[in-house]
ZALUM-900972 format. One line per 2 residues: number of its first residue (from 1); their letters; for each residue z, y, x of N, C-alpha, C, O, CB. Coordinates in steps of 0.1 Angstrom, whole numbers. Glycine has a CB too. Example, Ala and Ser with C-alpha at 12.3 -4.5 7.8 and 13.67 -1.06 7.14 Angstrom:
% ZALUM-900972
1) AS) 78:-57:132:78:-45:123:78:-33:132:85:-33:142:90:-45:113 ~ 71:-22:128:71:-11:137:79:0:129:80:11:134:57:-6:141
% end
This chain:
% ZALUM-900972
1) XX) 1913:-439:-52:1918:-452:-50:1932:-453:-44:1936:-444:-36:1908:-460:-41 ~ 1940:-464:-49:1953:-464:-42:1951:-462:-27:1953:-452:-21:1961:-478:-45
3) XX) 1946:-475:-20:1943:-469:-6:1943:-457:0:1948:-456:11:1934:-472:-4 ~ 1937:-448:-5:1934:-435:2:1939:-422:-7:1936:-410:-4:1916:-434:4
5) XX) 1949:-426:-18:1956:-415:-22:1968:-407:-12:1969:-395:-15:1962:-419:-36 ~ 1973:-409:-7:1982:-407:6:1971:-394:12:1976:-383:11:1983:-423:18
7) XX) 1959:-396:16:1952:-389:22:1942:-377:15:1941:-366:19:1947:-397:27 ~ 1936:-383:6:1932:-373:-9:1941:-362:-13:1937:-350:-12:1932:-383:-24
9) XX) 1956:-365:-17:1963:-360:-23:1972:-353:-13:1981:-345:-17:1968:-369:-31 ~ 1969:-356:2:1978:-349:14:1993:-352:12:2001:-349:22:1978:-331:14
11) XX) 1998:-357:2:2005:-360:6:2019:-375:10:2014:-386:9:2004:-353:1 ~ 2025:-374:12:2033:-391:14:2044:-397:2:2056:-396:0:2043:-391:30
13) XX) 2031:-402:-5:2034:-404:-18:2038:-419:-20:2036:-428:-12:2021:-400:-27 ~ 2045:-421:-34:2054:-434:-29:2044:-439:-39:2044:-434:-50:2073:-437:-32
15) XX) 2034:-448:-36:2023:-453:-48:2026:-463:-60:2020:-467:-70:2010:-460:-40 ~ 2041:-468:-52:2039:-479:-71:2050:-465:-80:2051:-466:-92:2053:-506:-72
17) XX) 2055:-455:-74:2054:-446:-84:2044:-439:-93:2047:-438:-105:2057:-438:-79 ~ 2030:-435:-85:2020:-435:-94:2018:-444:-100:2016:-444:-112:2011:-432:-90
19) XX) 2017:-456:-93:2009:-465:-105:2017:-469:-117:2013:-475:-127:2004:-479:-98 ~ 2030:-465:-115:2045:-468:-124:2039:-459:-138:2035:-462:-150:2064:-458:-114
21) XX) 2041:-444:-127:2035:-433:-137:2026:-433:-148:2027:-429:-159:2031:-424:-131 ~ 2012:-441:-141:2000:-443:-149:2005:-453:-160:2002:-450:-172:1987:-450:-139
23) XX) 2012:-464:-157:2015:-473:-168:2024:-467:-179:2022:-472:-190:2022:-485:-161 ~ 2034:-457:-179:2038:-455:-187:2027:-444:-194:2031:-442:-205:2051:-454:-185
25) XX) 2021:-439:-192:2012:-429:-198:2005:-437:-207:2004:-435:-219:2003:-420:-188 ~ 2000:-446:-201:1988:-456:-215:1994:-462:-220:1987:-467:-229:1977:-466:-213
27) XX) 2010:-467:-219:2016:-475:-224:2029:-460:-239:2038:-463:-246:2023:-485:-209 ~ 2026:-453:-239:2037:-441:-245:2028:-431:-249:2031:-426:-260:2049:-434:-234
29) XX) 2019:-428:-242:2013:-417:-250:1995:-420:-259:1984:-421:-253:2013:-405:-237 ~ 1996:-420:-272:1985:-425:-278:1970:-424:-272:1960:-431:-270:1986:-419:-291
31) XX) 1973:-410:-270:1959:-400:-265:1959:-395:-253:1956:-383:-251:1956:-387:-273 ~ 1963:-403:-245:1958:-401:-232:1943:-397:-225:1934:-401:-233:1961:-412:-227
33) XX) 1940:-393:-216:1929:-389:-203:1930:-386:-195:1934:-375:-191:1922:-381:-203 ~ 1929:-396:-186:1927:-392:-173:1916:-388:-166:1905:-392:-169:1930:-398:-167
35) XX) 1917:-378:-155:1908:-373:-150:1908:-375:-134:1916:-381:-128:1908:-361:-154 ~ 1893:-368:-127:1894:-376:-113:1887:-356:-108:1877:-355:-115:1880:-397:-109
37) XX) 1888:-347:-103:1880:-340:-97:1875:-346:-91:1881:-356:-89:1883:-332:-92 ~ 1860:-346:-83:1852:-348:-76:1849:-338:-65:1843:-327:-67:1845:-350:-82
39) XX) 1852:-343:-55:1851:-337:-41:1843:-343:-27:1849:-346:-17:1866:-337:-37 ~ 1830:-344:-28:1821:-348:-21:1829:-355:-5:1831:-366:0:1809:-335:-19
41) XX) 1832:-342:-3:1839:-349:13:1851:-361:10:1852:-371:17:1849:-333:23 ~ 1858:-359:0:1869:-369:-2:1867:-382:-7:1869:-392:-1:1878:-364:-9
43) XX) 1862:-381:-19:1852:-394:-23:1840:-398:-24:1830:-390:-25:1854:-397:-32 ~ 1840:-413:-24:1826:-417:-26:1824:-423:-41:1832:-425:-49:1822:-427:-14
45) XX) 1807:-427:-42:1808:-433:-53:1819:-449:-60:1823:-454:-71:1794:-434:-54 ~ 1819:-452:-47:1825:-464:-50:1838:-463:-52:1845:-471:-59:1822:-473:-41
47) XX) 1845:-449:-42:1856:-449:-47:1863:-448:-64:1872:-453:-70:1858:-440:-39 ~ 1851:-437:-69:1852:-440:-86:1854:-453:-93:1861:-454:-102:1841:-436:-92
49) XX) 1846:-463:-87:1848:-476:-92:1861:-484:-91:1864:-492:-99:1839:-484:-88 ~ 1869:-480:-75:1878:-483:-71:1889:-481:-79:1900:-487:-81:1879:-479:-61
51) XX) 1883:-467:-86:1899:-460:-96:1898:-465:-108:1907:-461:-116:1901:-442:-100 ~ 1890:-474:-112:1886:-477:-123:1893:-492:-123:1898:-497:-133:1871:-474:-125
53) XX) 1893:-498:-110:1901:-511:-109:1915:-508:-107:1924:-514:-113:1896:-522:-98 ~ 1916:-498:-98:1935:-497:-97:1942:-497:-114:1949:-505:-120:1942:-478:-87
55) XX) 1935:-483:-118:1944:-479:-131:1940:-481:-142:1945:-475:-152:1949:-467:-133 ~ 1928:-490:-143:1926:-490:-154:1928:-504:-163:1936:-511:-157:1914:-485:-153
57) XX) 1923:-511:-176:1912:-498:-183:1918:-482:-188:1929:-478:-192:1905:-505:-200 ~ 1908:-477:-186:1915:-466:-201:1908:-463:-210:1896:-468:-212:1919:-453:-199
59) XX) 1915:-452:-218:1911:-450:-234:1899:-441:-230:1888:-443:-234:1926:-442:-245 ~ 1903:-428:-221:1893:-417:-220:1895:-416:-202:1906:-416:-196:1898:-401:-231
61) XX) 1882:-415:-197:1884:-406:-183:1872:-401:-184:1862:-405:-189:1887:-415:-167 ~ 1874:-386:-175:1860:-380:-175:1865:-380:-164:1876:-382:-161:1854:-368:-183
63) XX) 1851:-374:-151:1850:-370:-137:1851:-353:-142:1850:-349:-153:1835:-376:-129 ~ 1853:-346:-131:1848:-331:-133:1843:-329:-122:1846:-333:-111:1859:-320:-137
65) XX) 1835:-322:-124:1829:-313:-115:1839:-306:-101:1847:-297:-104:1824:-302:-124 ~ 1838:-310:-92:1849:-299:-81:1837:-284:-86:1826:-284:-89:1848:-306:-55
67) XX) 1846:-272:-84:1841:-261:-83:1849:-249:-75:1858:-244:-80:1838:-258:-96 ~ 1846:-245:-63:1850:-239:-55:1850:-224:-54:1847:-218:-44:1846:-243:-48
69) XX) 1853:-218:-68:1854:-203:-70:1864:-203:-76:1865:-191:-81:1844:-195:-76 ~ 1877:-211:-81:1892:-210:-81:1897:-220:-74:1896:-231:-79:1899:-211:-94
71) XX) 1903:-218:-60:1907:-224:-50:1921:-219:-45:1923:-208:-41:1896:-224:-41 ~ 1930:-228:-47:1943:-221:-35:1945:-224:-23:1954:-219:-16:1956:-223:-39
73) XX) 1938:-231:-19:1936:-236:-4:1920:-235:-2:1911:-241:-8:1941:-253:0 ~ 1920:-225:12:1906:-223:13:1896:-227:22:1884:-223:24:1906:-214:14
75) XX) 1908:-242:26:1900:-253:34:1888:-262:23:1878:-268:26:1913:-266:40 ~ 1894:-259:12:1876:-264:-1:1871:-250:-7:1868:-248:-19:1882:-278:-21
77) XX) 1870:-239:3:1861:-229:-6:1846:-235:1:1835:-230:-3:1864:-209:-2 ~ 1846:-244:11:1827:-245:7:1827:-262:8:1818:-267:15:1814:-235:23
79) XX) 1835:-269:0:1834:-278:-5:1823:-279:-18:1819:-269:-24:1846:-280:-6 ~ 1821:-294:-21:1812:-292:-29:1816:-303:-36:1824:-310:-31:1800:-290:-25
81) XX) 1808:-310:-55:1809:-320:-62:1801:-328:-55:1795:-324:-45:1807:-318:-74 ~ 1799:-346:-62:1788:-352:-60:1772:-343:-70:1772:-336:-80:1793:-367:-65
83) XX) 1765:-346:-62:1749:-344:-70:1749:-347:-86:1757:-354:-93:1738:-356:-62 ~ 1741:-342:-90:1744:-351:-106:1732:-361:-111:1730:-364:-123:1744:-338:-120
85) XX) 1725:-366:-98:1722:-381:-103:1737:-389:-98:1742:-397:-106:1706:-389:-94 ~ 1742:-386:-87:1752:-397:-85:1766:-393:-95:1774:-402:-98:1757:-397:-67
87) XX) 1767:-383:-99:1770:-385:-115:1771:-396:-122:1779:-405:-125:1763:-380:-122 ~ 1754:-392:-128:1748:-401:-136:1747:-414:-134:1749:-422:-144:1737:-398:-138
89) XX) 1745:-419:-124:1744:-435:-124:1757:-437:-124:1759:-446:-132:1735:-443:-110 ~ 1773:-433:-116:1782:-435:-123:1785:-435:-137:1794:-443:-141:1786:-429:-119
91) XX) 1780:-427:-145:1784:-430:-157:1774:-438:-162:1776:-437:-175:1787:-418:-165 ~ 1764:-445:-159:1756:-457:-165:1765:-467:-157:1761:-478:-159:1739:-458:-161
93) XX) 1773:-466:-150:1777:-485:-144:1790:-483:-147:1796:-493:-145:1775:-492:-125 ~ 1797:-471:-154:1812:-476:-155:1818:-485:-166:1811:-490:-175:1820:-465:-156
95) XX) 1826:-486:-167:1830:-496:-181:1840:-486:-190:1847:-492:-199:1840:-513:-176 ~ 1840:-478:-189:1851:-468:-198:1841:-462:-210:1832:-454:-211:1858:-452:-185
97) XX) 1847:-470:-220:1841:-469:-232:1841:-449:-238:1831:-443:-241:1851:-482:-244 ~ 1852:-445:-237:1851:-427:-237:1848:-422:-220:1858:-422:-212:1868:-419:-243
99) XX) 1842:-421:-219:1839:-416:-201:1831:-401:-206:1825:-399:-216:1825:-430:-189 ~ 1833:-393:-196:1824:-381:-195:1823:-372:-186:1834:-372:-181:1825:-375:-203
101) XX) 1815:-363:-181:1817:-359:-173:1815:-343:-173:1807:-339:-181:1812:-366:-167 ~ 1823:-335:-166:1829:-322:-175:1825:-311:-155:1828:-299:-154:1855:-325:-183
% end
């Protein structure tokens, strides 16, 4: 979510740049996807919904899986994804007609 990308992302990010960014991507490029890693400690489920109101709609978004056996910071080697019911009921309540989860 905009709110808490500053903090997700570590870094001090100028946000109507991203959201600048996001607009020309769906607006210029046909076949766009965006994606969200999933990082238990960082987001919640609702935050997914949250990203779904900042930047969306879109054409395609999948979630992925966080997976912590290629890491370059080894403050998330024992990080983890969400569960994969909270997956699942995410992808039963989103509105992203291509959604998936990888």
């Amino acid at each position: 979510p905009i709110q808490i990308y500053d903090k997700i992302s570590r870094n001090n990010c100028q946000i109507d740049n991203i959201i600048n960014s996001v607009k020309i991507i769906k607006k210029k490029s046909p076949d766009y996807e965006f994606r969200t890693t999933i990082v238990n400690d960082l987001l919640s489920e609702n935050d997914i919904y949250q990203i779904e109101k900042d930047f969306g709609p879109f054409k395609k978004y999948s979630l992925q899986k966080f997976h912590s056996d290629k890491i370059l910071d080894l403050a998330f080697e024992k990080k983890t994804s969400f569960p994969d019911k909270i997956l699942e009921n995410i992808k039963d309540k989103i509105k992203v007609k291509n959604f998936q989860i990888r």
